[in-house]
DORODO-558432 format. One record per residue (C-alpha): x, y, z; residue number from 1. Coordinates in steps of 0.5 Angstrom, whole numbers, padded with zeros to 4 digits, m for minus. Layout:
N
     X     Y     Z   n
     X     Y     Z NUM
...
***
This chain:
699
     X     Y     Z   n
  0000  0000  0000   1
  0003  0006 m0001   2
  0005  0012  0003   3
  0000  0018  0002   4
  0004  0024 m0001   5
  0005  0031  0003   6
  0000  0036  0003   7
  0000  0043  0006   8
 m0004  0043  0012   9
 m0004  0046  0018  10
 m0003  0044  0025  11
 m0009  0043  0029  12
 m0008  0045  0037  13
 m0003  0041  0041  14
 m0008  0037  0046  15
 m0006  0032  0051  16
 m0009  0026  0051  17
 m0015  0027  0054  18
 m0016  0032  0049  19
 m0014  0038  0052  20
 m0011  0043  0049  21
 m0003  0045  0050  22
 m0003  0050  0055  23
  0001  0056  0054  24
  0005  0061  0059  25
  0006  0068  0057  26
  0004  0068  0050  27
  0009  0062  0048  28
  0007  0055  0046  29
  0009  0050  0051  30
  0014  0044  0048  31
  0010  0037  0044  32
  0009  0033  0050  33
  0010  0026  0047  34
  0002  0023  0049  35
 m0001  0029  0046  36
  0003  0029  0040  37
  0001  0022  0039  38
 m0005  0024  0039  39
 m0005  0030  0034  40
 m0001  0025  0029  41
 m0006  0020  0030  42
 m0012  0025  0030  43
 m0009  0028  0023  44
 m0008  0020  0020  45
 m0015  0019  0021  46
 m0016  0026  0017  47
 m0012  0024  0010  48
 m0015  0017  0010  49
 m0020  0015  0005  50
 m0027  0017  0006  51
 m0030  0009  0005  52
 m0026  0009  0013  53
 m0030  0009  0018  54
 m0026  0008  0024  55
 m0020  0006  0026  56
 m0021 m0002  0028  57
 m0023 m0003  0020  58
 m0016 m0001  0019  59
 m0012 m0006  0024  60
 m0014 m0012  0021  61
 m0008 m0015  0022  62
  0000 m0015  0025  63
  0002 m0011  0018  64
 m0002 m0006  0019  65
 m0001 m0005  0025  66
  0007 m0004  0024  67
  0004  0000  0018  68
  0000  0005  0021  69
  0005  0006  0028  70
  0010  0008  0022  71
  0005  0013  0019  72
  0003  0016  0026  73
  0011  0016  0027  74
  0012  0020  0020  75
  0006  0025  0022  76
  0010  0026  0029  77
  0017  0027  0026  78
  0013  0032  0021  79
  0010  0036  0026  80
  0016  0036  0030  81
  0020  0039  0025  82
  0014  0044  0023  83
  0014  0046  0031  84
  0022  0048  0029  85
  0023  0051  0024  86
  0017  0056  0028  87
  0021  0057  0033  88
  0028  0059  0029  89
  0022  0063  0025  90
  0021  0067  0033  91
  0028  0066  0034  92
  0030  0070  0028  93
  0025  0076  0029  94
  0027  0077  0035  95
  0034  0077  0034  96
  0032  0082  0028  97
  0028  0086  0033  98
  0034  0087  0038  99
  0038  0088  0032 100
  0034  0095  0031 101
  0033  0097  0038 102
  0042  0096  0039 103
  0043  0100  0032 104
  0036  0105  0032 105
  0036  0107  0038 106
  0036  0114  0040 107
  0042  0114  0044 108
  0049  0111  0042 109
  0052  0105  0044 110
  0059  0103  0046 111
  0063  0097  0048 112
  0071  0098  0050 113
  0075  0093  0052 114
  0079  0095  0058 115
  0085  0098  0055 116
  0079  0104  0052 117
  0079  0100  0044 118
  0073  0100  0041 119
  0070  0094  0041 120
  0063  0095  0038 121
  0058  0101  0036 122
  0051  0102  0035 123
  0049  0106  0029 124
  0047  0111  0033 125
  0054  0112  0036 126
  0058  0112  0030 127
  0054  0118  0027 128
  0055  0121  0033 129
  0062  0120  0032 130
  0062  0121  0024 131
  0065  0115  0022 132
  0063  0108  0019 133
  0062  0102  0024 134
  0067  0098  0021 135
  0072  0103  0021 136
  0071  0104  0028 137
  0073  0098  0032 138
  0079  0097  0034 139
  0080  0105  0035 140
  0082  0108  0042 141
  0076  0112  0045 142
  0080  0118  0047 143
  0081  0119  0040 144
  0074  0123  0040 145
  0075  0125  0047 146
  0076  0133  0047 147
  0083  0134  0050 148
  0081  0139  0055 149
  0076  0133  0058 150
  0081  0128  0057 151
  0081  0127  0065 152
  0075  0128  0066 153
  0075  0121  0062 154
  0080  0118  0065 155
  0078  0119  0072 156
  0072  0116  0070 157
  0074  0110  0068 158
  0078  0109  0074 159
  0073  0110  0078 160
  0068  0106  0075 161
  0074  0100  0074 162
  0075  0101  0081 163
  0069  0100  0084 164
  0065  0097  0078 165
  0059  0101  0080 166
  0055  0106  0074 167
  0059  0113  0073 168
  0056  0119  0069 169
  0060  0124  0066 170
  0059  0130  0061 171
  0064  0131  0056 172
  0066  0135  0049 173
  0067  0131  0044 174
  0069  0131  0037 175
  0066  0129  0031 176
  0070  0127  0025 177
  0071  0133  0021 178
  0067  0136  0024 179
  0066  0141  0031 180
  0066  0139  0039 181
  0060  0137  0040 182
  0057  0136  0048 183
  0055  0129  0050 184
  0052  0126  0056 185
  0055  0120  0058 186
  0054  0113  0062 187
  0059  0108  0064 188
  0058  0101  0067 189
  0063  0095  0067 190
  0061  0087  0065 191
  0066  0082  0063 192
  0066  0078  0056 193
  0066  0072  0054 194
  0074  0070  0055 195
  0072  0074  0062 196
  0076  0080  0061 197
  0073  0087  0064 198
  0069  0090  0058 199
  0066  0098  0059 200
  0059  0099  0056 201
  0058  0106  0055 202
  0051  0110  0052 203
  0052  0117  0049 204
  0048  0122  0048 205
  0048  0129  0044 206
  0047  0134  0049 207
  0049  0140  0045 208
  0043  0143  0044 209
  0042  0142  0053 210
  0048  0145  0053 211
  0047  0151  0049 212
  0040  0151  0053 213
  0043  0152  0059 214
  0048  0157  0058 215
  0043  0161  0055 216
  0039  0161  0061 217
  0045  0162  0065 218
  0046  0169  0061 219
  0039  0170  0062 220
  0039  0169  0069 221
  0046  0174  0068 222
  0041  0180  0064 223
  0035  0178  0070 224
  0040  0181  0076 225
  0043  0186  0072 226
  0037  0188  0069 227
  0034  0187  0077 228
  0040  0191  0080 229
  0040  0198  0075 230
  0032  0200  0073 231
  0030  0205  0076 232
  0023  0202  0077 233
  0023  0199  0084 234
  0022  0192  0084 235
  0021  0187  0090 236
  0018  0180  0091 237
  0015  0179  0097 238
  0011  0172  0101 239
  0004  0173  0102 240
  0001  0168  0108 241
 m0007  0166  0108 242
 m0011  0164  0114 243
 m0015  0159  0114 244
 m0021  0162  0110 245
 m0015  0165  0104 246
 m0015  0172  0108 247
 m0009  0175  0108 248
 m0005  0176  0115 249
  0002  0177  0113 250
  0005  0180  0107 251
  0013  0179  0108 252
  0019  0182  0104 253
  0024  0176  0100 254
  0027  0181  0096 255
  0028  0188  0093 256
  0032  0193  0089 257
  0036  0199  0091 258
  0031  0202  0087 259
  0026  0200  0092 260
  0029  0202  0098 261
  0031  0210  0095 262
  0024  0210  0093 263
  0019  0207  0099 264
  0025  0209  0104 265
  0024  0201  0107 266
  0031  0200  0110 267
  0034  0193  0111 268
  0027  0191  0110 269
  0028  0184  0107 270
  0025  0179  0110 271
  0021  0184  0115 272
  0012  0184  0115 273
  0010  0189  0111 274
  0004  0190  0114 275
  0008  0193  0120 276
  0010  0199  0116 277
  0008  0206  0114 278
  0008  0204  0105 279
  0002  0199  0107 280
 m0002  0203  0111 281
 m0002  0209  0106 282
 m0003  0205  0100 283
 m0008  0199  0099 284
 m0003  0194  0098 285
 m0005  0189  0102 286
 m0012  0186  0100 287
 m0009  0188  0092 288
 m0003  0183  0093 289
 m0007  0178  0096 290
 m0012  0178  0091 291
 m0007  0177  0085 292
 m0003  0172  0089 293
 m0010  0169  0090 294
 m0013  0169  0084 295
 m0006  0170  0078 296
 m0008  0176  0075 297
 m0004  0183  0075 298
 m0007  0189  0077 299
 m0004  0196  0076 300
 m0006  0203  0079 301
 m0004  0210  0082 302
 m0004  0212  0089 303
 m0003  0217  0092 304
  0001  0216  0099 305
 m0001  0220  0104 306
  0004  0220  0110 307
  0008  0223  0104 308
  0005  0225  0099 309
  0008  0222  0094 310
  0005  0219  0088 311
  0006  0212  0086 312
  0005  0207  0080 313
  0004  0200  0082 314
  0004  0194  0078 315
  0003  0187  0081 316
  0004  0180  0078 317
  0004  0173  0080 318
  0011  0171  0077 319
  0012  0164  0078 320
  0006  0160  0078 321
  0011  0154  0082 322
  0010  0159  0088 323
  0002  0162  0087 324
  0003  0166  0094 325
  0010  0171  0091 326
  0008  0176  0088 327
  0012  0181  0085 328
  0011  0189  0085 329
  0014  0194  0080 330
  0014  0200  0083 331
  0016  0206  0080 332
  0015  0214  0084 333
  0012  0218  0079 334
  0010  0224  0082 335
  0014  0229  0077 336
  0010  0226  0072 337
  0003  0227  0076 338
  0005  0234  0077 339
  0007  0234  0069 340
  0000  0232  0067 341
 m0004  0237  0072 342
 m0001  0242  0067 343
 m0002  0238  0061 344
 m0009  0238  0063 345
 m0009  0245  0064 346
 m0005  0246  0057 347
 m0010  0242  0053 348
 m0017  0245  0057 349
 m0013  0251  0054 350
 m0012  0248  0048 351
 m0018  0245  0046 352
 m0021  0253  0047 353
 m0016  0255  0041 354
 m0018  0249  0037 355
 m0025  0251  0038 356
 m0024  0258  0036 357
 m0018  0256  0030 358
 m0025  0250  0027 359
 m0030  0256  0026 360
 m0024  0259  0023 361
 m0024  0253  0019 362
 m0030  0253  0017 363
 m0031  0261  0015 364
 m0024  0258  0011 365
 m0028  0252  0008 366
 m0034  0257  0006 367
 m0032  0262  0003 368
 m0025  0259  0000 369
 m0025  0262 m0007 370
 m0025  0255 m0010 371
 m0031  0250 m0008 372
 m0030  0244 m0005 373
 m0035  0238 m0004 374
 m0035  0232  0000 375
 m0037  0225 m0004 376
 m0040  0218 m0003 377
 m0038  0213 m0006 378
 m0044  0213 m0010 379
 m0042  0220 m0013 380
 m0048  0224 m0009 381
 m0045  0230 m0006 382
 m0045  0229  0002 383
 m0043  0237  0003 384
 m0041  0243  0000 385
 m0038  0250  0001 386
 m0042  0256  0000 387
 m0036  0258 m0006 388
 m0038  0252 m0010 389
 m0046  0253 m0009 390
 m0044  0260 m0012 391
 m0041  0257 m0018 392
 m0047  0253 m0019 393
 m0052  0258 m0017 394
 m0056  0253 m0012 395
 m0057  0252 m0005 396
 m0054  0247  0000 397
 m0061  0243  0000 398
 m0062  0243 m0007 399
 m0055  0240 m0008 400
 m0053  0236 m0003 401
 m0056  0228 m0004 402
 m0056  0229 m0011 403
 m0051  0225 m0015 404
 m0046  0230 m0018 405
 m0047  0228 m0025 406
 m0053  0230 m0025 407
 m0050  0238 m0026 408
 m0046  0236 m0032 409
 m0048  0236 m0039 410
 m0048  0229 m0041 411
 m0041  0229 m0043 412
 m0037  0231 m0039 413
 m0042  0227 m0034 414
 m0038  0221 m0039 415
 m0031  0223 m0038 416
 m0033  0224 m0030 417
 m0036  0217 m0030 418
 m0030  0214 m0033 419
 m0025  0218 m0028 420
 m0030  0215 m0022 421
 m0029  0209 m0023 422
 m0021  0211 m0024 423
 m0021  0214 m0018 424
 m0024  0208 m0014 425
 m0018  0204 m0016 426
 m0012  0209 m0015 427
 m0014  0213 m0010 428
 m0014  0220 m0013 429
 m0016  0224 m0020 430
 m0013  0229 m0023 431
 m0015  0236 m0027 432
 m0021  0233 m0030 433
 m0024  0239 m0034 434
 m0032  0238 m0034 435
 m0037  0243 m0036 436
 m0042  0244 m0031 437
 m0050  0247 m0031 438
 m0052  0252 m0027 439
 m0059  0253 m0024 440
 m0060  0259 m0029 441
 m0058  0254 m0035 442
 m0051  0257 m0036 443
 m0045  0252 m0038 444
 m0039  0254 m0033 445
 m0032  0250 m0035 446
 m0029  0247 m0028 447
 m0023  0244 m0026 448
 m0024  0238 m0021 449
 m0018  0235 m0017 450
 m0020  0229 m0012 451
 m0018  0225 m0007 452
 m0020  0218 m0003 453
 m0019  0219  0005 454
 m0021  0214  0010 455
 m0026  0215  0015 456
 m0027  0218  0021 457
 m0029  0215  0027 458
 m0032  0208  0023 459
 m0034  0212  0017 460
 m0034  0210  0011 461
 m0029  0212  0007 462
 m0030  0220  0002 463
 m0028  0223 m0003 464
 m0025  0231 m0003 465
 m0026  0235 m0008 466
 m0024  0242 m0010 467
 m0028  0245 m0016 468
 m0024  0252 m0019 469
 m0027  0255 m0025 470
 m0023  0256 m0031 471
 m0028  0260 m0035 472
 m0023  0265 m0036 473
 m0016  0260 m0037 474
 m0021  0257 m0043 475
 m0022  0264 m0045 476
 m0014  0266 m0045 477
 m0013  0259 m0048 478
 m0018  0260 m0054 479
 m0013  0266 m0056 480
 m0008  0263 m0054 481
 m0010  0257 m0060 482
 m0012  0264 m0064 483
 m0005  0267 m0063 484
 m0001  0260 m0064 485
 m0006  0259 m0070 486
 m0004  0266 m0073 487
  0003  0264 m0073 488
  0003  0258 m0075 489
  0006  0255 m0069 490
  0005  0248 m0065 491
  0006  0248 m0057 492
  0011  0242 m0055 493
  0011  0240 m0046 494
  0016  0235 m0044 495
  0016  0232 m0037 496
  0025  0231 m0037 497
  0024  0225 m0033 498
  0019  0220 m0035 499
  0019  0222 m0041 500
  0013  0224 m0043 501
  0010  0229 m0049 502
  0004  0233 m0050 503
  0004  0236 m0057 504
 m0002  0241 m0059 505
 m0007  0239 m0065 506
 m0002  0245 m0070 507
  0004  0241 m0068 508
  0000  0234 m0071 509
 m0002  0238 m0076 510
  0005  0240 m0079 511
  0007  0233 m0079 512
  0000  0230 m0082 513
 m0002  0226 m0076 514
 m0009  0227 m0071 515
 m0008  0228 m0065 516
 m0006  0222 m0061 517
 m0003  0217 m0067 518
  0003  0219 m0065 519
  0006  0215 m0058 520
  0006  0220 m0052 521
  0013  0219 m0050 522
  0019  0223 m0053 523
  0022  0217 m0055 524
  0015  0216 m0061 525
  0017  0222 m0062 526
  0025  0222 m0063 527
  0024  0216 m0067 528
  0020  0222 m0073 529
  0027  0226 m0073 530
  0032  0226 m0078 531
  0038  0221 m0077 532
  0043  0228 m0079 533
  0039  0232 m0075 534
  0040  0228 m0068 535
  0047  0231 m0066 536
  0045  0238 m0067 537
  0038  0237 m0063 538
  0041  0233 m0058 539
  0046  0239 m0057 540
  0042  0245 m0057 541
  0037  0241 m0051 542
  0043  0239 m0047 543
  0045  0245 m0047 544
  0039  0249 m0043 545
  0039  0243 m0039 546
  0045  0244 m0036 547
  0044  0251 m0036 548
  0050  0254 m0041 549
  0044  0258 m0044 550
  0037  0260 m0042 551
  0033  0259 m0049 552
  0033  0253 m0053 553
  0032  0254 m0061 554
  0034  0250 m0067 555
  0032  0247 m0074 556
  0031  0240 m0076 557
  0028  0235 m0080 558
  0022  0231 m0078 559
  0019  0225 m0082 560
  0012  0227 m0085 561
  0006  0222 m0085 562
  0006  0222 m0092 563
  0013  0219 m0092 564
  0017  0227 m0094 565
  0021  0231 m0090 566
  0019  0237 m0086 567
  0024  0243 m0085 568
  0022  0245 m0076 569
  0024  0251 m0072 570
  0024  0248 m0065 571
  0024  0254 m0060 572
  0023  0253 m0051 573
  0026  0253 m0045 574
  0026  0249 m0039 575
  0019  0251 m0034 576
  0021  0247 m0028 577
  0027  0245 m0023 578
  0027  0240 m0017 579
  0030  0243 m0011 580
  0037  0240 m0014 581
  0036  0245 m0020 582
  0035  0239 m0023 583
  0030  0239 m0031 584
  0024  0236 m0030 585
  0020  0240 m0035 586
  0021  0243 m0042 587
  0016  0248 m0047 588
  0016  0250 m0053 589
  0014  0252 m0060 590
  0014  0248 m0066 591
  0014  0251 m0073 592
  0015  0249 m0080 593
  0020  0253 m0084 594
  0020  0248 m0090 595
  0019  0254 m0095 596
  0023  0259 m0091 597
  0028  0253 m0091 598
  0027  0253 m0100 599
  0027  0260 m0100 600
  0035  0260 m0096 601
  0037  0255 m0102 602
  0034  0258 m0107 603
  0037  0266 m0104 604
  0044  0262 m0103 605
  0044  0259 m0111 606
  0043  0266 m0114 607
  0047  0270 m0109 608
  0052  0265 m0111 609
  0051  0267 m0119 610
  0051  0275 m0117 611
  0057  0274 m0113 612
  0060  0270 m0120 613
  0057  0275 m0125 614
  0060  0281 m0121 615
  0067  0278 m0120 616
  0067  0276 m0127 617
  0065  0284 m0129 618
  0069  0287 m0134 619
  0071  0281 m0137 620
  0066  0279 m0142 621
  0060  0283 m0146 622
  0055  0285 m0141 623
  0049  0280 m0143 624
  0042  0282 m0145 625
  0037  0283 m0140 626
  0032  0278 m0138 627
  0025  0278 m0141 628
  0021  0282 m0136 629
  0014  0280 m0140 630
  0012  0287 m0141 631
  0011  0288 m0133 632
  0014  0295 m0132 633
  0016  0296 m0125 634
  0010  0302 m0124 635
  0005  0296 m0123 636
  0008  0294 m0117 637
  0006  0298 m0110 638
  0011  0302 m0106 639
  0011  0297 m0100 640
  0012  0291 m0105 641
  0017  0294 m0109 642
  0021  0294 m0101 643
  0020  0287 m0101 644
  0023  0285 m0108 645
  0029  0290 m0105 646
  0030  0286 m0099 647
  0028  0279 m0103 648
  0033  0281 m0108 649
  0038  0283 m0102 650
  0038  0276 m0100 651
  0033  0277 m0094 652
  0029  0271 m0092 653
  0021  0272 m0090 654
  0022  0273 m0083 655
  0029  0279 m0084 656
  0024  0282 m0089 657
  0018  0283 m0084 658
  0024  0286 m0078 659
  0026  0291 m0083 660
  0019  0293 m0085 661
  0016  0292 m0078 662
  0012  0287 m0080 663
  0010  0280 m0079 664
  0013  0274 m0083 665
  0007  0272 m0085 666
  0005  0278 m0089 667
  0011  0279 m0092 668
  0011  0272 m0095 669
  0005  0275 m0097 670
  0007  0281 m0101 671
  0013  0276 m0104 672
  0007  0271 m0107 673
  0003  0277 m0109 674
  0009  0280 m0113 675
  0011  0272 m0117 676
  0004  0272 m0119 677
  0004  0280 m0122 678
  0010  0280 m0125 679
  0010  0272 m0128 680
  0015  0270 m0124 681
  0016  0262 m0121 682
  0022  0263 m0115 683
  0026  0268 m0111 684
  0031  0267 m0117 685
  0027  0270 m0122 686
  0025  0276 m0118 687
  0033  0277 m0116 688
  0035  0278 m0123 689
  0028  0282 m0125 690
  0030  0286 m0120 691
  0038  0286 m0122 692
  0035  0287 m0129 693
  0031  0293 m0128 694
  0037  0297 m0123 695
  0032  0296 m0117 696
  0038  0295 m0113 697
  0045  0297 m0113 698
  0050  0293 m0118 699
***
């Protein structure tokens, strides 16, 4: 009959053999008794037999079968056995790794030395604190890593724990491989070995941080005293003493200041009951000193001590919660200070009677102010207004006030005023905002508004302040202004030097073809338009008003036109505006175009240049005929313009024309284009050589 194959199983509990289970102490599992491990080897022969068995008598027929089933049941025994061992070095082997990480991950380093101080062995926590590898450590003295100044203090230890065998304790500074001193707590006993030899075993722990701890809290200690011993605050500690119903009965002085003594007069008071002497009885310090010892909350108050008259600032506290009844007093004299604040208090009545009379000063200011001023919410209706801005507007205070402000403007400057609002609430502030207001008499009234956003007072909501100044007459001034410029032919230009911004009026867009705002707002949009030949001069002629070598700025160049041609300008100005360094900040001027002058100079240079050819060369060859003068006689021209053709044919420009002739260049181009178009002529040369040919002027 064949043996049955191996299965896996699990071993059923161990039993005696009356069929209890093993017992167990401790958690662990008690050794196979032989009996009950019969018993489960039989028990688990039953269980692989086939199902057709029915008991164990069927299956002993004979002697054979006998011996057959002992060997099986002996074979179950022997597998159960080896099961039960390789459990066992399964639980030996756990524990062994779990001592492992307790020795090598402890939080403390572990290290055993041999009598002569050589490393034996070391935990991984130790040899991190020493900073080097585990290996490397054996067989290495101790002392290597000992701090020489400790040295003895090492050393006295061992022997003392050699001699006596009982547990020493030292803290030493030791050194960390390539690293600083480090303090560490150490503790030492002796054990023999396994060849019976002495062996040290030692546990390390990094105290540094401990340490530093402690000599910070020996320096505060050092400030506590010195700080104690020079305020000038008196400061005591005294013991307060209940009765049995938590009364106060004794209050007596532990420690105080030279402060304290020169301020309460309490000589050799310590350890004394204060409640014997006069300061106590003067001041309620009793029951408030129990009351803080009893309850841990500081109080703070000025008396007045009466047997002396002077006044006292106390502040008590409970400052150890370890000892609840010492309660410490900081005492400070301050009977200057209360003589001081009568007279302030004087002062301020004083005060406060000038600033009522300085408010309604205030207020008549703020009234007839020669600007308005209103206060807005945050909303846009007005709050409060003076009675300068009701006059702009011809209306009363109750007519105005809780109205939307908007609602006084035409619709657009209301526009412009909504979008600058918005602005407004976001940056803080809005500047020279130009609004057209209407009066209650339907006028229209420019103005010029500046506000600001101001925090509340006294939990009120945030406002906005704003001046109204009337600019009926600058528009009117600038208007002629704009009239004036336009009649001469001129463009503004304001620079502001340092950010760089530029502000060109509609003429000086015009003169380069351009609307207003298509070129950029910064200088550099527009250096990017002047000619590349014309920099330098410009550049030099600006550098010098900045500096301050001469008061005016004046020069000519080129600036690229829309059209793509280029435009011949006279750029005059000076600087407006200085900082307190005399530094520039701000620059204006004038723009004007002076391409036609500019031909006119070329076209006057090329034709003095051909006079003065023909006069050098007179004499010389056959005077040539006279030009055709078209059949115009000089009786057609009129007296003044016969002046300009002089002056013309002398080599004047329009402009020199018009300072001899004491009138405007403009004028004087004028006569010019009136004398081409009767005489027939097309240039400035062909009036030189009619006016050469008809002896107008001195060959």
């Amino acid at each position: 009959m064949p043996s049955p194959q191996r299965k896996d199983w699990s071993p059923v509990p161990n039993r005696t053999e009356k069929g209890a289970p093993v017992s167990r102490r401790n958690g662990a599992r008690e050794p196979f008794s032989v009996p009950g491990l019969r018993g489960q080897a039989e028990a688990a022969l039953l269980a692989r037999a086939a199902p057709s068995v029915t008991g164990r008598g069927d299956l002993l027929i004979d002697a054979g079968e006998r011996a057959l089933h002992e060997l099986r049941v002996h074979q179950i025994e022997l597998e159960m056995q080896n099961e039960e061992l390789r459990r066992r070095q399964v639980e030996l082997h756990v524990a062994n790794m779990r001592y492992l990480d307790l020795y090598d991950l402890a939080p403390v380093g572990y290290c055993t030395l041999s009598e002569g101080g050589q490393i034996l062995q070391v935990n991984q926590t130790a040899a991190s604190l020493l900073g080097m590898e585990r290996n490397a450590l054996v067989t290495l003295p101790f002392t290597r890593f000992v701090l020489s100044d400790d040295m003895d203090s090492y050393y006295l230890m061992c022997r003392a724990l050699l001699k006596t065998g009982q547990s020493q304790h030292a803290e030493l500074r030791m050194v960390r491989q390539g690293a600083m001193a480090f303090w560490a707590e150490m503790a030492c006993n002796v054990s023999q070995g396994a060849d019976g030899a002495p062996v040290l075993r030692l546990v390390l722990c990094d105290i540094s941080e401990r340490k530093r701890a402690e000599a910070e809290q020996a320096r505060s200690d050092a400030r506590y005293r010195a700080l104690f011993s020079s305020i000038d605050e008196g400061f005591c500690l005294v013991d307060m003493v209940f009765d049995a119903d938590d009364q106060p009965v004794e209050c007596r002085l532990v420690e105080a200041n030279s402060s304290f003594v020169q301020q309460t007069g309490l000589v050799d008071a310590q350890g004394k009951n204060l409640c014997e002497l006069a300061l106590l009885h003067d001041l309620p310090w009793f029951n408030v000193l129990g009351s803080v010892a009893l309850t841990g909350q500081a109080v703070r108050f000025e008396r007045c001590a009466e047997s002396s008259k002077r006044w006292y600032d106390v502040h008590a506290f409970r400052c150890d919660p370890a000892q609840a009844h010492q309660v410490a007093v900081l005492l400070r004299d301050i009977t200057e200070r209360r003589a001081r604040e009568s007279e302030r208090e004087k002062h301020r009545l004083e005060l406060e009677e000038q600033v009522e009379g300085r408010t309604r000063q205030f207020l008549d200011l703020y009234d007839q102010a020669p600007c308005g001023y209103h206060s807005l919410g945050l909303d846009g209706v007005i709050t409060r207004i003076n009675k300068t801005g009701l006059a702009l507007l011809g209306y009363t205070g109750q007519e105005v006030v809780g109205q939307d402000i908007a609602d006084f403007m035409t619709p657009e400057s209301a526009r412009i005023f909504q979008a600058a609002f918005d602005r407004l609430l976001q940056t803080g502030s809005s500047r020279n905002l130009d609004l057209d207001f209407i009066c209650k008499d339907g006028a229209i009234r420019p103005c010029l508004m500046n506000s600001d956003l101001v925090a509340g007072v006294a939990r009120e909501l945030p406002l906005i302040q704003s001046t109204l100044v009337d600019i009926s007459e600058r528009k009117l001034h600038a208007q002629r202004l704009e009239l004036a410029l336009m009649g001469a032919d001129l463009g503004l230009w304001d620079q502001q030097i340092v950010s760089g911004e530029l502000h060109l009026s509609a003429r000086a867009f015009a003169l380069l073809g351009y609307q207003e705002g298509e070129i950029g707002p910064r200088m550099s949009d527009y250096d990017k338009l002047v000619h590349p030949d014309d920099e330098p001069t410009r550049d030099a002629a600006f550098n010098a008003i900045k500096t301050g070598e001469v008061p005016y700025y004046r020069t000519e160049y080129r600036l690229r036109h829309k059209e793509g041609h280029w435009v011949w300008v006279r750029s005059q100005g000076r600087i407006v505006a200085r900082d307190e360094h005399a530094r520039p900040v701000r620059a204006a001027g004038t723009l004007q175009d002076i391409s036609q002058e500019r031909q006119l100079q070329q076209e006057g240079a090329d034709l003095l240049q051909r006079i003065e050819s023909l006069i050098a060369g007179f004499g010389k060859l056959p005077e040539p005929p006279p030009p055709p003068v078209h059949g115009h006689q000089p009786t057609a021209i009129g007296a003044r313009e016969m002046q300009v053709l002089q002056l013309i044919a002398a080599g004047c420009t329009s402009a020199e024309v018009g300072e001899r002739l004491h009138i405007s260049a403009s004028t004087a181009a004028t006569h010019r284009r009136n004398l081409m178009r009767k005489l027939d002529l097309h240039s400035t040369a062909e009036l030189t050589r009619y006016a050469v040919a008809h002896q107008l002027i001195a060959s």
